[in-house]
N, C-alpha and C positions, 0 to 999 in steps of 0.2 A: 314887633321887630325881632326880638328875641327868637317865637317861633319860627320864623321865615331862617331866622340865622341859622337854629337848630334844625330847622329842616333840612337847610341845606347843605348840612354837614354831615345829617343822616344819609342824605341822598349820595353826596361823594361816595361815601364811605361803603356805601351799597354798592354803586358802581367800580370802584376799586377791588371789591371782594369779587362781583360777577369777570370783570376783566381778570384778575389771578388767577381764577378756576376757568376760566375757556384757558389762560393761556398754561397753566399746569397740565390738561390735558391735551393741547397741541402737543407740548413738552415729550411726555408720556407716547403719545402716536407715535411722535418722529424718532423717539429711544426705542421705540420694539420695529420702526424699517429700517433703523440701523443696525437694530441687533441682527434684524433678517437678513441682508443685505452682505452682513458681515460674515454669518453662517452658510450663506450662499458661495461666498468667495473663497471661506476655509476649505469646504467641501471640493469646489473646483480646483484649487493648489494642490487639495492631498491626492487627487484623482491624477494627476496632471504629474504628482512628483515620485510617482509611483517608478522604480528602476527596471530597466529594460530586464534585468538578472529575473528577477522575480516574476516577470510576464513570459522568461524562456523556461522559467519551470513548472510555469502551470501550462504550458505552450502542449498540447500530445505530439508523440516522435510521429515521422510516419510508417507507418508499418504496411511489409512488401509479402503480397503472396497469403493462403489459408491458414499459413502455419502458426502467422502472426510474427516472423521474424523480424528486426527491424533493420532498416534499409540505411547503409553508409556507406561513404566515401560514393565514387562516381558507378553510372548506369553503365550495366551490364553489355547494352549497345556500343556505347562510348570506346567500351576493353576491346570488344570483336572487332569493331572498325580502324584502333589503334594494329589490332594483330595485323588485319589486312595489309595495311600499308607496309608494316613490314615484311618486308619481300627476303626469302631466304638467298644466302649468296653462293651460288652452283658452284661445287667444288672441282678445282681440274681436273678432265680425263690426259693424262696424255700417253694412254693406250688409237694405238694408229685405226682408222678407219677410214674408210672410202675409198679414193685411190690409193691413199699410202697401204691401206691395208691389202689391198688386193695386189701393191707391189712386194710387201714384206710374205704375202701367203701363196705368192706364186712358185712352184715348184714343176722346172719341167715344162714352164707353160702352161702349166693346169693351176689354176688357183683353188688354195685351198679352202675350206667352208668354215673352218674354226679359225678364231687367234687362240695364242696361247696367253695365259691370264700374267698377270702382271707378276705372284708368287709363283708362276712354274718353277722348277729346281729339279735337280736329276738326283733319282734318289741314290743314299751310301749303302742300304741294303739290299741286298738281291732279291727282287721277284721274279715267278716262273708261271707260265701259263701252261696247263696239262690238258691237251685237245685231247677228246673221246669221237668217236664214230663208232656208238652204238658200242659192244664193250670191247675195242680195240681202242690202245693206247696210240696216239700219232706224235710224232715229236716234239719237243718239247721246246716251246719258247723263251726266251733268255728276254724280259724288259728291265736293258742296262744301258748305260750311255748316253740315254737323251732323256726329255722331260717330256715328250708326249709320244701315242704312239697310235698310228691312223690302221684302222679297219676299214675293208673297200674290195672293190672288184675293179679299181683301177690300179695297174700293175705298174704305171711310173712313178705315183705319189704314194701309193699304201705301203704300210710297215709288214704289215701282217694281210697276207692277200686272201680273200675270200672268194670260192669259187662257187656258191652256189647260184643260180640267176635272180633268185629271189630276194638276194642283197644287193645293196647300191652299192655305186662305184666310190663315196665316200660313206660310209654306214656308220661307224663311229670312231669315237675315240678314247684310248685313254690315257688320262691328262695325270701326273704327279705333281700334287701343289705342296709347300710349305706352311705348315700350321702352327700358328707359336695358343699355347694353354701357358694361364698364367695360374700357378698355385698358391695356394692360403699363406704361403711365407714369402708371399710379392716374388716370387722369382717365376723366370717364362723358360717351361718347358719346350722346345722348336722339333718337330718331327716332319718329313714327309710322307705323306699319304696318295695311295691313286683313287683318281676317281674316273668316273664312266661315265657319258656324254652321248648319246646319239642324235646325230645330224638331219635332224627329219628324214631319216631312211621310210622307202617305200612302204614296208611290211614290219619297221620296227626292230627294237631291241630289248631282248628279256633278260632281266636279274632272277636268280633264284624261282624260274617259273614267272615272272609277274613284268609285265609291259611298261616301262619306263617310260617316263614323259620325255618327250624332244626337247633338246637345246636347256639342259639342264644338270648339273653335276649329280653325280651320287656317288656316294663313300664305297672305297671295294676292300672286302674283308677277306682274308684267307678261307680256302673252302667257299668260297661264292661262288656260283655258275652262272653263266653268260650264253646265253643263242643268240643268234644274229637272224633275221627276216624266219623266212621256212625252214630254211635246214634244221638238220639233225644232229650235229656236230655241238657238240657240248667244252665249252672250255674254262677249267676249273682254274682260279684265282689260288696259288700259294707263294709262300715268302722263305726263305733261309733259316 
């Protein structure tokens, strides 16, 4: 009896021992998937908690072009199609044209082919034109009292009448505009000056030997000479 008792208190005692070692080593299993599990979850928070700042500075700029410049503020298109739209705003003429012009440049009933520019001004100093025909002196022109003065082989509107047939009836002009220069000490110097204009004449208008463009000013200097179409007639630009 006694052995049976002691048996079966070896036997407990056996099975108690094997039961704490399976369950020591569940134990043990379930501490290293939680330790996993745990490690897993750290890793995901620190990935997850990372700051936007820190992702824009490993972020590369974008760079425009071979130069490797880098590219800011708005597209290049964006500015051009902005400029487009703005439309420049046309500044007044209210120099006459059309009919009012052809009423303001009639003279005689002949309309005249030029206006006069907006600075016309009659100058305060005397110029003189010295006609030559070959080396004879012809009389001598006075451009005083008005602010422009018409060359032509039309004898009701011209100032200065040209008879060769090789000139037109309005051939040129010329025109005394006011010019302000401003100097290094802010103040504005104001002069009048003439200038020379031909009116798409037939055969043209020469400065100094050389054919002038139509319908365009050119500065006249003392000692400057002037032909008109063919002729011969030479007429030298002086001043007072």
């Amino acid at each position: 009896y006694q052995r049976r008792v002691h048996g079966d208190i070896y036997m407990a005692k056996k099975t108690k021992r094997a039961r704490s070692s399976s369950s020591s080593s569940e134990r043990s299993k379930s501490r290293s998937r939680d330790r996993h599990r745990r490690r897993k979850h750290r890793e995901r928070s620190l990935s997850s908690s990372k700051s936007p700042s820190h992702e824009s500075k490993n972020r590369k700029r974008p760079i425009d072009g071979p130069k490797g410049r880098e590219k800011w503020g708005r597209d290049d298109r964006e500015k051009s199609e902005e400029k487009k739209e703005q439309v420049k705003k046309e500044l007044p003429n209210f120099e006459p044209s059309g009919i009012l012009a052809e009423y303001y440049n009639t003279e005689s009933g002949i309309v005249r082919k030029f206006t006069e520019p907006t600075d016309a001004k009659v100058p305060s100093i005397q110029w003189f034109i010295f006609p030559f025909k070959g080396e004879d002196q012809l009389p001598t022109i006075h451009l005083q009292g008005q602010s422009s003065f018409l060359f032509g082989r039309e004898d009701q509107i011209a100032n200065i009448l040209l008879e060769n047939t090789s000139c037109s009836a309005q051939h040129a002009v010329i025109q005394f505009r006011e010019v302000k220069k401003f100097k290094d000490d802010g103040t504005v110097q104001t002069s009048v000056k003439p200038y020379l204009m031909d009116l798409e004449s037939a055969n043209g208008t020469f400065l100094n030997g050389k054919k002038i463009e139509a319908a365009r000013y050119y500065e006249l200097f003392p000692k400057d000479i002037v032909r008109f179409g063919l002729s011969m007639r030479d007429y030298v630009i002086m001043k007072e």
